[in-house]
C-alpha positions in Angstrom: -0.6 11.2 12.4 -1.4 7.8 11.0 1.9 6.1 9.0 -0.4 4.7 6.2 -3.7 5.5 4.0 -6.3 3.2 3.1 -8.1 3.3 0.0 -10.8 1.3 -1.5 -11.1 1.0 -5.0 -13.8 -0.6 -6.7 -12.1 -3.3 -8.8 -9.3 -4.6 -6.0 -11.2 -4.5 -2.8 -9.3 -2.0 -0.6 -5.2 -0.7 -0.6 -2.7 0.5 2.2 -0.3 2.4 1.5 2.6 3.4 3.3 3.2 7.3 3.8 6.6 7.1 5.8 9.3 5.2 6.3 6.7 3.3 9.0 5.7 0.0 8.0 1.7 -0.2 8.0 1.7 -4.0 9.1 3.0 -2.5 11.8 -0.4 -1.0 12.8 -2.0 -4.1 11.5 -5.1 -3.5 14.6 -5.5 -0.5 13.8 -5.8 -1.2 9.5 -8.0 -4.3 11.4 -10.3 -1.5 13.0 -10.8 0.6 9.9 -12.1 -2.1 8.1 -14.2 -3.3 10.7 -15.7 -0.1 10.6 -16.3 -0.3 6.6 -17.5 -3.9 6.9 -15.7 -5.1 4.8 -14.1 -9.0 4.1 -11.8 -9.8 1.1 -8.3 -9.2 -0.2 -6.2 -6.2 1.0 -2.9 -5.2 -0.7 -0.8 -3.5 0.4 2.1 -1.2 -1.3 4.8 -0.7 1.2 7.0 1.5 -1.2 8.3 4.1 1.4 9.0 1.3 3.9 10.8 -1.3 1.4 11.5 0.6 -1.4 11.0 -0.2 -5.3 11.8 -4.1 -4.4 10.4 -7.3 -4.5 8.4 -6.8 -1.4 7.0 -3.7 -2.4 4.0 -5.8 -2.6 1.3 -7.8 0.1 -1.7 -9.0 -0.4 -3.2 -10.4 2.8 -7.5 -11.7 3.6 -9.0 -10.0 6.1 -12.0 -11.7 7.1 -14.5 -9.1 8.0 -13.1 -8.9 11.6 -9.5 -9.4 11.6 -6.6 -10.4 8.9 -6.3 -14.0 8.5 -2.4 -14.8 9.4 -1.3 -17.5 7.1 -2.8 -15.3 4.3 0.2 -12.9 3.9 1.5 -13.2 0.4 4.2 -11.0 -1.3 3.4 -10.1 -5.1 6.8 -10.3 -6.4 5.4 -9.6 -9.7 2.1 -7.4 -9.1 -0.1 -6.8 -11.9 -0.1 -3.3 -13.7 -3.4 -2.5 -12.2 -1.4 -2.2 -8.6 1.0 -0.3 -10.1 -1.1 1.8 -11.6 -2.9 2.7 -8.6 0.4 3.0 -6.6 1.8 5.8 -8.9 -1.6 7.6 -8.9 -1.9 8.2 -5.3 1.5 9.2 -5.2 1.7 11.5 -7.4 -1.3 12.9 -5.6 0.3 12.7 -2.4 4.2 13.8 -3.3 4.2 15.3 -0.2 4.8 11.6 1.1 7.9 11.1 -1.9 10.4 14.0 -0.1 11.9 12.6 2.8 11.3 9.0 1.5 14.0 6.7 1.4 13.8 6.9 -2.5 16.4 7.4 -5.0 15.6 10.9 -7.1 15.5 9.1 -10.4 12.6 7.0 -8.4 10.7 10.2 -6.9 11.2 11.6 -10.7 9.1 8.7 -12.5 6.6 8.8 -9.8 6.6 12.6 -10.5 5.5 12.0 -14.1 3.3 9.4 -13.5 5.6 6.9 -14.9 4.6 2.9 -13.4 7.5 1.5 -11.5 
């Protein structure tokens, strides 16, 4: 089972997100091959919730350059825009499957529950 999801949305670019405790940039080749595969070059962010929790590095965008991810292009969005966030507590709340052996407090997994942005 893969430890993250990738989504592509057609105002961002494309979105990881983790779905365990795992931390996708751990599998960065393999995010790398999916891409590829898509052919796609531009910004990637990634929402590392179940990995970091509801903190300031929740949130990375990174380039990926059509082959692989460009290294000094990491950034953490401290302060992400509501359109992340947004997205975030869509897919899971789609996907609470991912919320119940999270790492997440229950007043957390609640709000996400009701489609509240965190």
């Amino acid at each position: 089972m893969k430890e993250y999801q990738v989504k592509k949305y057609p105002d961002i670019g494309y979105m990881v997100f983790s779905i365990s405790e795992s931390n996708p940039t751990d599998y960065i080749l393999s995010i790398e091959q999916e891409l590829l595969k898509k052919q796609y070059s531009g910004h990637v962010f990634f929402d590392l919730l179940l990995t970091n929790g509801n903190n300031f590095n929740r949130y990375l965008k990174a380039y990926f350059d059509g082959g692989k991810f460009q290294q000094n292009s990491y950034t953490i969005l401290s302060e992400p825009e509501v359109k992340l966030k947004e997205k975030s507590v869509n897919f899971y709340q789609k996907n609470i499957k991912f919320l119940e052996h999270s790492i997440l407090s229950k007043p957390i997994k609640f709000m996400i529950k009701k489609g509240r942005i965190i």
